[in-house]
N, C-alpha and C positions, 0 to 999 in steps of 0.2 A: 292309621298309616295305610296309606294306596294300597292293591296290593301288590303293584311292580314293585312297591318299595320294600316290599316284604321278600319276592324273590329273588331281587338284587342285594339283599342282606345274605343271602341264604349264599347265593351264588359270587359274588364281590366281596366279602369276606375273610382276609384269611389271618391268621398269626404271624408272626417274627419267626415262629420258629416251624413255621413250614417252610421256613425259604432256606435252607444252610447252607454254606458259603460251598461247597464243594459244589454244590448240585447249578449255584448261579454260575460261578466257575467254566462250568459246561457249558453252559445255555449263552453268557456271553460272548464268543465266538469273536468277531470285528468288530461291535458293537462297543462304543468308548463312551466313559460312564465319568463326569465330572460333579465333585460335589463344593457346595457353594456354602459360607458360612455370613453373613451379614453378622456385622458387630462394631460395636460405641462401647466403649468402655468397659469389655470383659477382658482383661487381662485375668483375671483369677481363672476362668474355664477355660478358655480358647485354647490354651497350651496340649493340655489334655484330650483336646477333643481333637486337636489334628494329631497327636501323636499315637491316639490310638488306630484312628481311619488309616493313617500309615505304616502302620507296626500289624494291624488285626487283617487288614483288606488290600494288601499288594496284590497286583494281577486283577484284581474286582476294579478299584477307582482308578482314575486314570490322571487324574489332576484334584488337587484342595486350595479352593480359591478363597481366598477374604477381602469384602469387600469391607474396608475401613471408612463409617461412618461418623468423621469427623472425631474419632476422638480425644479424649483428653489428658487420657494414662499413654501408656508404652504399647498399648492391644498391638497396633501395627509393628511391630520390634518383636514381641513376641509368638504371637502367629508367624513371623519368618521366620524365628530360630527352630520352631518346633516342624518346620518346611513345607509351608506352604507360601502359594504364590499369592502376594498383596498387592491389594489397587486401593488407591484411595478414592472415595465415591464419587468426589467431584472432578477428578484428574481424569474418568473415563467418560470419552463424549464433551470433552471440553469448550466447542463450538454449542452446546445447547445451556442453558440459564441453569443451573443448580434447582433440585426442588428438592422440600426435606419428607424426611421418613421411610420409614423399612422398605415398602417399595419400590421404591425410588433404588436402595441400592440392589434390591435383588432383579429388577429391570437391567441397569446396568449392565449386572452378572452375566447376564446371555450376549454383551458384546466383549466380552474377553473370557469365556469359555469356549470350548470346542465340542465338549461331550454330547453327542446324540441322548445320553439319558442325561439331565441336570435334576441334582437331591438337595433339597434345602434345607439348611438342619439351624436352628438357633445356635447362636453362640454363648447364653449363657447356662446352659445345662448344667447342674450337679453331678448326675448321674448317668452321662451319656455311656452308652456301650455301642458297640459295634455293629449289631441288630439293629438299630436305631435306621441305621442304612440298608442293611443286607434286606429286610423285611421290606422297606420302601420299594425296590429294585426287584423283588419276586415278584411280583405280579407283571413288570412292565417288562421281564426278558423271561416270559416263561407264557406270555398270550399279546400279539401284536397290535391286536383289538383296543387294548387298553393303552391312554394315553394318559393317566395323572393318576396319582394312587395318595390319599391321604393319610396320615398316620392319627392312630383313637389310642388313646393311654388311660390310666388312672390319675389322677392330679392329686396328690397327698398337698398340705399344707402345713407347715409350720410344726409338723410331727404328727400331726393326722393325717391318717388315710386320705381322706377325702379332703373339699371344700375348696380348692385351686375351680377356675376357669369360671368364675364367677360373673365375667363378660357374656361368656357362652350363655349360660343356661339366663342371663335374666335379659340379653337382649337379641344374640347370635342367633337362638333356637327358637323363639316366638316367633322373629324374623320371618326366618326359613318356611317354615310350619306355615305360617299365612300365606306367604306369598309362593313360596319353591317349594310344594310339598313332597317331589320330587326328591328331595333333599336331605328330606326328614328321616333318614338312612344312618346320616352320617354323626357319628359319635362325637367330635371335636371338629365341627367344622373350622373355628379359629387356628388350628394344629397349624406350629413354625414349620413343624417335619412333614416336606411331602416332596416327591416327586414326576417331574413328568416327561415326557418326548420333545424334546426340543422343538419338533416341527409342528408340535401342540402350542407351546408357549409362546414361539416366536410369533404366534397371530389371534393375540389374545394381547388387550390392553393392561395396563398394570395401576390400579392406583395405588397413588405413593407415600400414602400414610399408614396405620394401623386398619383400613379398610379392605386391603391387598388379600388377603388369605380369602373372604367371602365376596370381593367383587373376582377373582379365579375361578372359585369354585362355580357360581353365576353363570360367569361366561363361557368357562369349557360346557357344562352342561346346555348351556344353547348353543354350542357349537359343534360338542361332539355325542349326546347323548347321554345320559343316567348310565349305560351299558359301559361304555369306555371309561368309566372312573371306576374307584375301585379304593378301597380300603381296608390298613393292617392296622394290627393290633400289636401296637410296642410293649406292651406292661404297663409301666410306672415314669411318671416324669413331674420330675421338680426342679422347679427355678426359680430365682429369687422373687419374693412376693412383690407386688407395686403397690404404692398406696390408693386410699380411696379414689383422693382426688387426680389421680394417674388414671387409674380404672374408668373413672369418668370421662375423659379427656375419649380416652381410646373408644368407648362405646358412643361417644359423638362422632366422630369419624365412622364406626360402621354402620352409623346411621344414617350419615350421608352419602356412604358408598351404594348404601339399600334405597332410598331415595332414586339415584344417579341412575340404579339397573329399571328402576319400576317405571319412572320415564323414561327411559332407553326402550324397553323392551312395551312401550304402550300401557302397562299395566295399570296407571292412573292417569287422574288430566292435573299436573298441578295449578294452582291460583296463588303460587305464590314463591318466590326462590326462599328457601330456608335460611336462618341466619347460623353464620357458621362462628358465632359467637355464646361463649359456655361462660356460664357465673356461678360460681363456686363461692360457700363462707367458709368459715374456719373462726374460732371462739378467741376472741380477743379485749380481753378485758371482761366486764363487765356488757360485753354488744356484741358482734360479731364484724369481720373483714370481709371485705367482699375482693376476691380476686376473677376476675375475666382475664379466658385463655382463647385463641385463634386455634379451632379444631377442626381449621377448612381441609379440605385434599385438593389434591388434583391429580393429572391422567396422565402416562407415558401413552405413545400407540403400541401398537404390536409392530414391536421389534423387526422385525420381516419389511415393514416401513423403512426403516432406518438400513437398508442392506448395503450400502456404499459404507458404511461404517464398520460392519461386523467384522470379527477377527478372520 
């Protein structure tokens, strides 16, 4: 590891529970603090998770937004009784083409929020608490410097301790390691939970697949410095597992988001555009099935572009 990378561990560092709500309380002052939840078919957590950000964190958040990605239960029904404000993904920015995936709506998010801080938090959490945000939020109203704070947890699985993030360590973290060693800091770089300065994100592209959390992380550090990011340490975080062939799908996408930065940023010369074409079997009979899935992305600009639109 570098050894800026070693200092900024030392220094960029903190717990959930250096941050307590009394002490942010203070510290936010005029500063309005929106938090954002993207979600497709979590009716089982959603409920939960806005009723405790509203019940634990009055006076701290200032707005709970859901952006409703297409789905196919009641999430949207739900998320409004528990009260927060719902948008449906494609209903914001209606003059542009729809494009699919998580980015895509957390892009969105930044034209129907207001909050100078925006906290991202997944929607299908088990075991969300309250810290999950307050910990986000301390670093970024307690030093000015810092403009994006990621959240590092433990990943249990299936009643184990361990073995969740499985993207992470066998494609997210080679990644990084080779190309952004910079980077090589950050415990979860995939992490749903982070937060940042709005005047940070609005000028920062978004891709809009499962690539969005490491083309962020990418970009603010070429744009704002290894110094201005900053990472806490939540505990514990569980959510419902994905299958293999899900798991795959998703680390083709952050392949091509990695791809996308390394030409971007000169890193390589390509000779070739990649196919964003995945083939997948599965045991079917006595042979195997072969299934192909389209695990292309593609790019919002930064928001700040779009400013005749913002709320």
């Amino acid at each position: 590891m570098l050894p800026e990378v070693e200092a900024w561990l030392r220094g960029r560092t903190s717990s959930a529970d250096d941050w307590p709500l009394p002490a942010l309380l203070e510290r936010k002052g005029a500063t309005t603090v929106s938090v954002v939840l993207p979600a497709r078919d979590e009716r089982a957590t959603i409920g939960t998770i806005i009723r405790v950000i509203r019940r634990e964190l009055r006076g701290l958040v200032d707005e709970v937004v859901v952006i409703d990605s297409r789905s196919s239960d009641d999430t949207a029904a739900v998320a409004a009784r528990a009260g927060a404000a719902v948008h449906a993904q494609d209903e914001i920015l209606p003059e542009l083409k729809p494009l699919d995936g998580k980015g895509e709506a957390l892009w969105k998010s930044l034209a129907v929020t207001s909050g100078e801080l925006v906290v991202f938090v997944d929607s299908d959490l088990r075991d969300f608490r309250a810290s999950m945000v307050t910990g986000l939020l301390g670093p970024l109203l307690d030093d000015p410097s810092v403009v994006y704070v990621k959240g590092c947890y433990d990943r249990p699985l299936l009643g184990a301790p361990t073995g969740g993030g499985r993207v992470t360590e066998l494609v997210a973290r080679p990644l990084i390691n080779l190309h952004w060693p910079q980077l090589a800091g950050f415990v979860q770089p995939l992490a749903g939970e982070y937060a940042g300065r709005r005047s940070a994100l609005e000028r920062v592209p978004f891709i809009t697949g499962y690539g969005v959390e490491i083309g962020l992380l990418i970009d603010l550090l070429e744009m704002a410095g290894l110094d201005a990011l900053a990472q806490v340490d939540l505990g514990s975080r569980e959510h419902s597992p994905q299958s293999t062939e899900a798991l795959g799908a998703m680390a083709g996408q952050i392949m091509l988001a990695v791809w996308s930065r390394l030409e971007r940023q000169g890193k390589m010369i390509p000779l070739h555009e990649p196919s964003a074409r995945l083939s997948q079997f599965s045991r079917a009979g006595s042979g195997h099935k072969v299934t192909t899935r389209d695990v292309s992305i593609a790019e919002r600009p930064p928001m700040i572009t779009m400013a005749g639109n913002l709320r």
